[in-house]
BAZAPA-365018 format. One record per residue: residue number from 1; residue in one letter; x, y, z of N, C-alpha, C in turn. Coordinates in Angstrom, 1 decimal. Example, Ala and Ser with C-alpha at 12.3 -4.5 7.8 and 13.67 -1.06 7.14 Angstrom:
2
REC_1_A_13.2_-5.7_7.8_12.3_-4.5_7.8_13.2_-3.3_7.8
REC_2_S_12.8_-2.2_7.1_13.7_-1.1_7.1_12.9_0.0_7.9
This chain:
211
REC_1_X_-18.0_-4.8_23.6_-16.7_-4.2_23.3_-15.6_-5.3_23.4
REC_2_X_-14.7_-5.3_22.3_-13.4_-5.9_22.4_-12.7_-6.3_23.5
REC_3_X_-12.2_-7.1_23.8_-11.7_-7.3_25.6_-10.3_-6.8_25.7
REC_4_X_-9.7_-6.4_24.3_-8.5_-6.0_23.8_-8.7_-4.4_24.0
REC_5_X_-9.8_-3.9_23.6_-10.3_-2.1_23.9_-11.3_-2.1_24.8
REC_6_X_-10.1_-1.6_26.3_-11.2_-1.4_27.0_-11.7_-0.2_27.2
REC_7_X_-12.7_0.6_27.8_-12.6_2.0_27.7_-12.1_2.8_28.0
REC_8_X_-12.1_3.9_27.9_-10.6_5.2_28.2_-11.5_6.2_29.2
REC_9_X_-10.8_6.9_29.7_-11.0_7.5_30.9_-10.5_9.3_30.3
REC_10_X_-10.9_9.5_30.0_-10.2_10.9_29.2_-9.9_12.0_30.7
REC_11_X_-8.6_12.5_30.2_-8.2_13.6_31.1_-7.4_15.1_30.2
REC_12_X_-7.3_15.6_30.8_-6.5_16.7_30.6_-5.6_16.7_31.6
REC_13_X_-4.0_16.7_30.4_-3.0_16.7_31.5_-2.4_17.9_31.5
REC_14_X_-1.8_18.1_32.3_-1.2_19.1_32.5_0.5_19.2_32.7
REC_15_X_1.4_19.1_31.3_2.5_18.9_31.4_3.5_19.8_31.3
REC_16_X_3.3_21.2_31.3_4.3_22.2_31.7_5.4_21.5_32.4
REC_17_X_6.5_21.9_31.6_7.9_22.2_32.5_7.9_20.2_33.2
REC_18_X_7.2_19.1_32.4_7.2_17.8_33.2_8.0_17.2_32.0
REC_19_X_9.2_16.5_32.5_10.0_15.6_31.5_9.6_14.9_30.3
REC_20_X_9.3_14.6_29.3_8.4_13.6_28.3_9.4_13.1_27.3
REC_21_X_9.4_11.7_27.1_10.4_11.2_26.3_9.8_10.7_25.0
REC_22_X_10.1_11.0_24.4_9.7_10.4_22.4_10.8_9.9_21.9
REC_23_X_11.0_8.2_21.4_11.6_7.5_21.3_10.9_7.1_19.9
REC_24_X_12.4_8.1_19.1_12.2_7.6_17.0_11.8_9.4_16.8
REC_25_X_12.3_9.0_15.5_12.7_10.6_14.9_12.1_10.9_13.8
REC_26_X_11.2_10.6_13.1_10.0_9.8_11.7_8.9_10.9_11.9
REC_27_X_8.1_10.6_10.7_7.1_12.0_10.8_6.0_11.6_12.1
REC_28_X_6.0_9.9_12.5_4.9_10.0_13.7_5.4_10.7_14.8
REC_29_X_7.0_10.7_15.4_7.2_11.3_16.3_7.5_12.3_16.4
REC_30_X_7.4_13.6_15.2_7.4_14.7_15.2_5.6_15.7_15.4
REC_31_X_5.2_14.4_15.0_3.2_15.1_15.5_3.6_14.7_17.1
REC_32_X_4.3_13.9_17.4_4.0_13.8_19.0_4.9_14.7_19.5
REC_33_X_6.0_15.2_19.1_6.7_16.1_20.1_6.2_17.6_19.2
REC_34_X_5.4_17.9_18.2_4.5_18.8_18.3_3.8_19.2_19.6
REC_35_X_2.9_18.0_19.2_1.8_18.2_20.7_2.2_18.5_22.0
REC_36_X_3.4_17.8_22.0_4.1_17.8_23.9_5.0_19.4_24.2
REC_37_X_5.2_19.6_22.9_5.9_21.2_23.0_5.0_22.2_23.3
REC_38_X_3.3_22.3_22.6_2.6_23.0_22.2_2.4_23.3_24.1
REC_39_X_2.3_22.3_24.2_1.7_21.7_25.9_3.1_22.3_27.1
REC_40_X_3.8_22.6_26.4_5.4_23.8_27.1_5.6_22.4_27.8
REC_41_X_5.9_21.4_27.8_6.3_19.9_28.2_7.9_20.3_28.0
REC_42_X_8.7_19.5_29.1_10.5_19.8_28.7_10.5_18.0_27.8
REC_43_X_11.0_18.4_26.7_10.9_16.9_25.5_12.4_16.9_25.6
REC_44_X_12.4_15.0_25.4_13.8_14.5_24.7_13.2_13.9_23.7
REC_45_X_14.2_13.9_22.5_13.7_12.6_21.8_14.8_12.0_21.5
REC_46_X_14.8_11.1_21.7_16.0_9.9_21.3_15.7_9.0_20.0
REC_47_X_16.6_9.3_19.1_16.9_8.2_17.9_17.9_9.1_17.2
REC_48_X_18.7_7.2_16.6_19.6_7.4_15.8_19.7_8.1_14.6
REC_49_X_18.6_8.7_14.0_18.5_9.5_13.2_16.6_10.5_13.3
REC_50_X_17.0_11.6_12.7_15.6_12.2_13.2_15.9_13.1_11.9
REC_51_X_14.4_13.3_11.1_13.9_14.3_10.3_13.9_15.1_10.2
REC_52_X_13.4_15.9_9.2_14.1_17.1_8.5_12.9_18.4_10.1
REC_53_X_11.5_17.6_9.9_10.6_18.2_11.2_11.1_18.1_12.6
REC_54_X_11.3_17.2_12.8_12.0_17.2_14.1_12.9_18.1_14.3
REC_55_X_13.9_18.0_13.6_14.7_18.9_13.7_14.8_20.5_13.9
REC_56_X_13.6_21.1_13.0_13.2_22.2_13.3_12.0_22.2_14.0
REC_57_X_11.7_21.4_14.6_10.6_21.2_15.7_11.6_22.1_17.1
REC_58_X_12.5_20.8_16.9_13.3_21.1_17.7_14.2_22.4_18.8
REC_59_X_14.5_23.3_16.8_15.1_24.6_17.1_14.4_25.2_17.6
REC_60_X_12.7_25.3_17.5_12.1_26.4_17.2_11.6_26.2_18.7
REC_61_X_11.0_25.1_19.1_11.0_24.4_20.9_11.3_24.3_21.6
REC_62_X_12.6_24.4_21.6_13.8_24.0_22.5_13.3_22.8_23.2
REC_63_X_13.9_21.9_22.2_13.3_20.1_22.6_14.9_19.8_22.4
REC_64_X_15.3_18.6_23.1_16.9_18.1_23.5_16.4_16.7_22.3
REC_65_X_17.8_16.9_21.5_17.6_15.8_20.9_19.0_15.0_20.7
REC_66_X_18.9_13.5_21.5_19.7_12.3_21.3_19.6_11.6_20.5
REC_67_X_20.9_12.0_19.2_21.2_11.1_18.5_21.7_9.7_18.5
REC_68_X_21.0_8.7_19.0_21.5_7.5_19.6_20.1_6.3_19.9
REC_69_X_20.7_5.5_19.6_19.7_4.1_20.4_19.2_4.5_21.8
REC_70_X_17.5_4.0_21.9_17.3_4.2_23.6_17.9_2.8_24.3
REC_71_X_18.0_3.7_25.4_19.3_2.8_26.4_17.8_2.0_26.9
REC_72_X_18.1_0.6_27.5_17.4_-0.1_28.2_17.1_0.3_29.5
REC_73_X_15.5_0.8_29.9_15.2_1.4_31.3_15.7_2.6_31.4
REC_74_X_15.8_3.3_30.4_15.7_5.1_30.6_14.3_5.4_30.4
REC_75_X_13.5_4.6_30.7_12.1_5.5_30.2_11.3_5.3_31.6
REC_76_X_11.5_4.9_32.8_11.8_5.3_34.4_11.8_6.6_34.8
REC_77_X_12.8_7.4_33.7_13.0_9.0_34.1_12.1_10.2_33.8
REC_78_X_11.2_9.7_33.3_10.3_10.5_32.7_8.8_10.3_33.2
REC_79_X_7.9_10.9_33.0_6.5_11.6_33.5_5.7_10.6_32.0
REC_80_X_6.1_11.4_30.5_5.2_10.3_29.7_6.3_9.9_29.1
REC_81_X_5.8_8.5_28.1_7.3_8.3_27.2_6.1_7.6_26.3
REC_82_X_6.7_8.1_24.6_6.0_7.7_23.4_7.2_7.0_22.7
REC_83_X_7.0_5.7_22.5_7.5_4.9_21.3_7.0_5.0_20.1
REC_84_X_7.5_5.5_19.1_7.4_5.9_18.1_8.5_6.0_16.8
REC_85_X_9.3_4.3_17.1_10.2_4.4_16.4_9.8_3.8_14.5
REC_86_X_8.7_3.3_15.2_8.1_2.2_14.2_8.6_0.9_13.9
REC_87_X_9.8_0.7_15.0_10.1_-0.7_14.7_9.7_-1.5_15.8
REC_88_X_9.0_-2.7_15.6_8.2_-3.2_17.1_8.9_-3.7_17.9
REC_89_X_10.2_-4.4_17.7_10.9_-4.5_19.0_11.4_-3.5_19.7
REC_90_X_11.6_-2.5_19.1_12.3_-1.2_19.7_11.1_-1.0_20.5
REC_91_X_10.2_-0.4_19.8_8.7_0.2_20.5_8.2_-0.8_21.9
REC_92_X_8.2_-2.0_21.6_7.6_-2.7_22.6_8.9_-3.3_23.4
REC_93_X_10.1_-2.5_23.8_10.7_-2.6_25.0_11.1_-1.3_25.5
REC_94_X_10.6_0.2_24.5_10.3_1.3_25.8_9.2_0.7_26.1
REC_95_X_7.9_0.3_25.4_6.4_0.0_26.3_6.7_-0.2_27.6
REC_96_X_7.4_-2.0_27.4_7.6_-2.5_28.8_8.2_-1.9_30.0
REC_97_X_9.7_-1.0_29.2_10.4_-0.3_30.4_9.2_1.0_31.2
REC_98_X_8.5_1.4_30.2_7.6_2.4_31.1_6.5_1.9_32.0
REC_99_X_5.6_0.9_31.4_4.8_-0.1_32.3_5.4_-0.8_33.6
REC_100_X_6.8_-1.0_33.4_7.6_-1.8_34.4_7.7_-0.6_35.5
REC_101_X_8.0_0.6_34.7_8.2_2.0_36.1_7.2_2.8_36.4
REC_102_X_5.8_1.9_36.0_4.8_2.8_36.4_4.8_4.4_35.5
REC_103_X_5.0_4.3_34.4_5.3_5.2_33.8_4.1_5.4_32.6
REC_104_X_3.4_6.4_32.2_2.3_6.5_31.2_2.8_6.2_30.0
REC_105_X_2.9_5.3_28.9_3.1_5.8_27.7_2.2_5.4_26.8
REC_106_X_2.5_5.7_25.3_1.5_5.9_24.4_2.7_5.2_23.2
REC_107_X_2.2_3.8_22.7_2.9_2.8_21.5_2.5_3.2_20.3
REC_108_X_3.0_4.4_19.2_2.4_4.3_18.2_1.4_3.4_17.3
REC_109_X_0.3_3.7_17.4_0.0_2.4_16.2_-0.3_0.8_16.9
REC_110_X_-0.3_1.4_18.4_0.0_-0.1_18.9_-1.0_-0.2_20.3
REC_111_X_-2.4_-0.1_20.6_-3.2_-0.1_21.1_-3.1_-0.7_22.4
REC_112_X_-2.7_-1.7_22.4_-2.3_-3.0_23.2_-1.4_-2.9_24.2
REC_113_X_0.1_-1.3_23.6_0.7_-1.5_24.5_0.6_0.0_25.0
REC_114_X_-0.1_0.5_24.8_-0.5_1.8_25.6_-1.1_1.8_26.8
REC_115_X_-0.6_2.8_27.7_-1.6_3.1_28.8_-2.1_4.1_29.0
REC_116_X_-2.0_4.5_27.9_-2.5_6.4_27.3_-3.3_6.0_25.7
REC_117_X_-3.7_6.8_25.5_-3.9_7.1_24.0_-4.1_8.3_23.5
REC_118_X_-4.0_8.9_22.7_-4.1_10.1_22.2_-5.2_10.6_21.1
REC_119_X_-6.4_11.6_21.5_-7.1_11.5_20.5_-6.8_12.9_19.6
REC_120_X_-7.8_12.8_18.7_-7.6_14.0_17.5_-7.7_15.1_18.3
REC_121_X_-7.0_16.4_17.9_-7.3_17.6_18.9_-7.8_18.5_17.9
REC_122_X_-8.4_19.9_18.6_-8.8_20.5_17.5_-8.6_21.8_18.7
REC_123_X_-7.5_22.9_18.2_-7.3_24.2_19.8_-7.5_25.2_19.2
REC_124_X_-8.4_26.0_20.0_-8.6_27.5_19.8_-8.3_27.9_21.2
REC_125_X_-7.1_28.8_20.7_-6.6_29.5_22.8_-6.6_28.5_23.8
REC_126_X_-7.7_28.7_24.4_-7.5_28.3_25.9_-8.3_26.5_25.7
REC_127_X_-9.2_27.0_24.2_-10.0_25.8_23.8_-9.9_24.6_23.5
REC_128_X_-9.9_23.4_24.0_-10.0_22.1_23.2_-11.0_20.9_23.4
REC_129_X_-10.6_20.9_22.1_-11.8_19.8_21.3_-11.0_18.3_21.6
REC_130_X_-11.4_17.2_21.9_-10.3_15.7_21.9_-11.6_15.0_21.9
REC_131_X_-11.5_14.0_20.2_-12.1_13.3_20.0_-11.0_11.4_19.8
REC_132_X_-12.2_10.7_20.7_-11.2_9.6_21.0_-12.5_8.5_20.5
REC_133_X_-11.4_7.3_19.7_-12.1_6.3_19.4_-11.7_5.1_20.0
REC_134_X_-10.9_5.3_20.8_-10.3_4.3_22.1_-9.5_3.1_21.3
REC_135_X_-9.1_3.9_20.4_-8.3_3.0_19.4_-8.4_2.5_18.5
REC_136_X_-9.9_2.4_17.8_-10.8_1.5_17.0_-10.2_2.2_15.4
REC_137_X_-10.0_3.3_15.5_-10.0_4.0_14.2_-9.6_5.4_14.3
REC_138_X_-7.8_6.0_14.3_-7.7_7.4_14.6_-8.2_8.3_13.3
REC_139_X_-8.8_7.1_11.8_-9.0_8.2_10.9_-10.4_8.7_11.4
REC_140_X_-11.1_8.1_11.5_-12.7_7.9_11.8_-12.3_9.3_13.4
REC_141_X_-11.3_9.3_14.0_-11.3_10.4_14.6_-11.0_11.9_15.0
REC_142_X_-10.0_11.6_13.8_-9.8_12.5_12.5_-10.9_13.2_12.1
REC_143_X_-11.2_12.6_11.4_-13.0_12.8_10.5_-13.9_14.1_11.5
REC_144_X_-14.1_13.0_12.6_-15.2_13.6_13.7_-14.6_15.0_13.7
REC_145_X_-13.1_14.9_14.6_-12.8_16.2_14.8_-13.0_17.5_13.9
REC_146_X_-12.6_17.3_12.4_-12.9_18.5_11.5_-13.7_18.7_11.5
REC_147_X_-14.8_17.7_12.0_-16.6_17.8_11.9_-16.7_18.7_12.3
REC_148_X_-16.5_18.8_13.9_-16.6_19.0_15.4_-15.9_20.5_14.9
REC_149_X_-14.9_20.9_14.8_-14.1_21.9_14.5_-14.9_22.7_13.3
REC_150_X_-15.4_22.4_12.0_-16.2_23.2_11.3_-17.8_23.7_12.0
REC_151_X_-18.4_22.9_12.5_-19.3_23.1_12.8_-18.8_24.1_14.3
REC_152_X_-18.7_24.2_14.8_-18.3_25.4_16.0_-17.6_26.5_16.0
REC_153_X_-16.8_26.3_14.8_-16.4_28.3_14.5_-15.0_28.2_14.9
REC_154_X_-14.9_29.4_14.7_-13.9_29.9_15.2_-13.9_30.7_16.1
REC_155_X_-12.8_30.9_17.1_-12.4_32.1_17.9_-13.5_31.3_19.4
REC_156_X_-13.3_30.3_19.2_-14.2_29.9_21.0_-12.7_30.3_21.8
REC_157_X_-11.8_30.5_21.5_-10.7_30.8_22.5_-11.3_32.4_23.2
REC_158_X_-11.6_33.4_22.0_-11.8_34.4_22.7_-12.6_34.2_23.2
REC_159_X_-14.0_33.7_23.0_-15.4_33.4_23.9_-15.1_32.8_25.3
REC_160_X_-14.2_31.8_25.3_-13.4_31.4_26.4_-13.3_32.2_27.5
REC_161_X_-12.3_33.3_26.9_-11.8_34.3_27.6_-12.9_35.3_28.2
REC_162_X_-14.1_35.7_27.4_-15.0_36.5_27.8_-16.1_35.8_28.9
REC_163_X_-15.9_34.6_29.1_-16.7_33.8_30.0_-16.1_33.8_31.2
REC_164_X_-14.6_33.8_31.5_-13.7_33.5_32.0_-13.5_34.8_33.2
REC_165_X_-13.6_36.1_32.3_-13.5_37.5_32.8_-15.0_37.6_33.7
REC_166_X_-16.2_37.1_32.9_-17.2_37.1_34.1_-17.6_35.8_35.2
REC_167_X_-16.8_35.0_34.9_-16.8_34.0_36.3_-15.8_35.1_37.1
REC_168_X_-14.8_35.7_36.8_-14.2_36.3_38.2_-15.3_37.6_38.5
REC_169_X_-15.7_38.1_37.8_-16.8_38.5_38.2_-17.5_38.0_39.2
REC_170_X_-18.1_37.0_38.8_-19.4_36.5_39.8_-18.4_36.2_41.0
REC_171_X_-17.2_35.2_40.9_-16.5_35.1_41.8_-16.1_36.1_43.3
REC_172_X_-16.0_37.3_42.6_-15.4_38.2_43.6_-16.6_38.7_44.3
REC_173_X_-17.7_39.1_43.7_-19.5_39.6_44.4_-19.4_37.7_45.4
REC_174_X_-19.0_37.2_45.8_-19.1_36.0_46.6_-20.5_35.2_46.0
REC_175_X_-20.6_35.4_44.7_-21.5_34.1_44.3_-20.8_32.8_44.0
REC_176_X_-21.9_32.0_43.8_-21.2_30.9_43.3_-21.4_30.5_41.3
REC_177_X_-20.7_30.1_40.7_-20.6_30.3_39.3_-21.8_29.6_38.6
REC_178_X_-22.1_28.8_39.8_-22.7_27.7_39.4_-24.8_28.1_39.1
REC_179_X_-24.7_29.2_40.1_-25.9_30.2_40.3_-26.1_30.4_38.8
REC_180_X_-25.4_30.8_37.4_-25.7_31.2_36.8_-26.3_30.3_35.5
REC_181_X_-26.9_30.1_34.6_-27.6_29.3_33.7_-27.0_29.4_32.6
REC_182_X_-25.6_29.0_32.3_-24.7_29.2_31.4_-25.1_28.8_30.0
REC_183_X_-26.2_27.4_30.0_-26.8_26.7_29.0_-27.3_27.7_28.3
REC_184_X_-27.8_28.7_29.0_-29.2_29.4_28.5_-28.6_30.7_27.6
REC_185_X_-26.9_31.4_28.4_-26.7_32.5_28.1_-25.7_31.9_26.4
REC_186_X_-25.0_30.8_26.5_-24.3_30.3_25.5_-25.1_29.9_24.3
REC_187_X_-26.6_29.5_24.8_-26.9_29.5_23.3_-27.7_30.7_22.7
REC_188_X_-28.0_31.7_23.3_-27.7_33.0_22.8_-27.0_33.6_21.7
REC_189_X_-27.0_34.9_21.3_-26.5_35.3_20.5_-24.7_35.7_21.0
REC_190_X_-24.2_35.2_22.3_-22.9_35.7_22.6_-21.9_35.4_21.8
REC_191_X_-22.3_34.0_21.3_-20.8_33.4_20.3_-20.7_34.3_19.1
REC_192_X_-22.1_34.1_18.5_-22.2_35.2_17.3_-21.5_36.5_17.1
REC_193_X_-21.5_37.4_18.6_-21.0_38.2_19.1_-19.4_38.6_19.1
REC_194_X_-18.9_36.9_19.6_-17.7_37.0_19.7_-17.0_36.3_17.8
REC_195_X_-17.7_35.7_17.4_-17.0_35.6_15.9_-17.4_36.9_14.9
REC_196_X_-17.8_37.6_15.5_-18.2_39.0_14.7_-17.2_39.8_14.8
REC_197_X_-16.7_39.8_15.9_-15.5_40.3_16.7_-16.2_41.7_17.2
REC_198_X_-17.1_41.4_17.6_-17.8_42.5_18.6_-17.6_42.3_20.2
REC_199_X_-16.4_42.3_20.9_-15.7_41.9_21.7_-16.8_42.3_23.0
REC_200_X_-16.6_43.9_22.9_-17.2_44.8_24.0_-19.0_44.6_24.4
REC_201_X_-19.7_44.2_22.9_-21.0_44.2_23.1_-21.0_42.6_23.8
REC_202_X_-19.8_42.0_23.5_-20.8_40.4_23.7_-20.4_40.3_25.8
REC_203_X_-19.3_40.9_25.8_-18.7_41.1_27.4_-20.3_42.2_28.0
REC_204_X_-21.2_43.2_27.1_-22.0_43.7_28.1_-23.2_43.0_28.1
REC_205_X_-23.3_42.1_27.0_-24.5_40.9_27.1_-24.3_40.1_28.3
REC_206_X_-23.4_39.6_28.4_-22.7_38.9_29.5_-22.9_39.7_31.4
REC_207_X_-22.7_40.3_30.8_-22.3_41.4_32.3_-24.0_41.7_33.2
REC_208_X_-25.4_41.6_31.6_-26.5_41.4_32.3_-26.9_40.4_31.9
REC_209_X_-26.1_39.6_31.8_-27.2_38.3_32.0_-26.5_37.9_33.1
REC_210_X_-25.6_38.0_33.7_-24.7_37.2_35.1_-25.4_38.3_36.3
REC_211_X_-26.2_39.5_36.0_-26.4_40.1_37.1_-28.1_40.3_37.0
């Protein structure tokens, strides 16, 4: 491996209601304060001018948007910060100011100065798919993900949900979840169940196979 790509550590964050700053107003930083809104994140985005998407990203989000140059070391105040103005001095002195404050951010386009990265997502409800190429190639991650997303269907959100209602099940009888052989019930006919939209039969498949 590259000494420049080192491996990534994948997580799920959890940014409800956490400050996040997006610095540049262009169609890359309108996919990113997509994603950060989607995620109920409280977004700023700062640049001297912002697009027609942003904009109504904006209204529709309630995302705060500064029309203005980023100030030097405002990106300290925040939880993540995305450079994404596409101009590389601009970009690589939020990098710095966020690295300097111990701050996570994510360099458009720019590998080297991230200490995040962002992979392809693919959401159904409660569901997500994140496919990461640790930077090598986000089309090739792209690609995977539609792969990954055609081949698994649709509606794993509600299946989600129906797995979800019998772990509090088992939960509440004082078992442990772990008691149950999930491998075995999931490759079953349950999903089938649930993309049929046979809601009720796939929850009583469920109800005897957990008991």
């Amino acid at each position: 491996m590259p000494p420049d790509r080192p491996p990534v550590y994948p997580v799920g964050l959890v940014i409800a209601r956490q400050p996040c700053l997006v610095v540049g107003g262009g169609p890359v930083a309108a996919r990113k304060i997509e994603g950060l809104a989607r995620a109920d994140a409280q977004v700023t985005v700062v640049a001297p001018r912002v697009d027609p998407d942003v904009e109504r990203i904006a209204a529709e989000r309630d995302v705060a948007v500064e029309r203005r140059p980023y100030r030097r070391g405002e990106a300290a105040s925040y939880r993540l910060v995305f450079a994404a103005t596409g101009i590389p001095e601009v970009d690589a002195t939020v990098a710095a100011d966020a690295d300097a404050a111990r701050v996570w951010v994510n360099s458009a386009d720019d590998p080297a100065h991230c200490t995040f990265l962002l992979p392809a997502i693919h959401r159904d409800g409660s569901v997500t798919v994140a496919v990461s190429t640790g930077g090598a190639s986000p089309a090739l991650a792209t690609w995977l993900r539609s792969q990954i997303a055609q081949a698994l269907g649709e509606r794993l959100g509600e299946l989600a949900e129906v797995i979800a209602d019998a772990r509090r099940t088992i939960q509440e009888s004082g078992r442990a979840t772990g008691s149950v052989d999930w491998h075995t019930i999931l490759s079953g006919p349950l999903l089938e169940l649930v993309q049929a939209g046979h809601l009720d039969d796939a929850r009583r498949l469920l109800d005897q196979a957990i008991t």
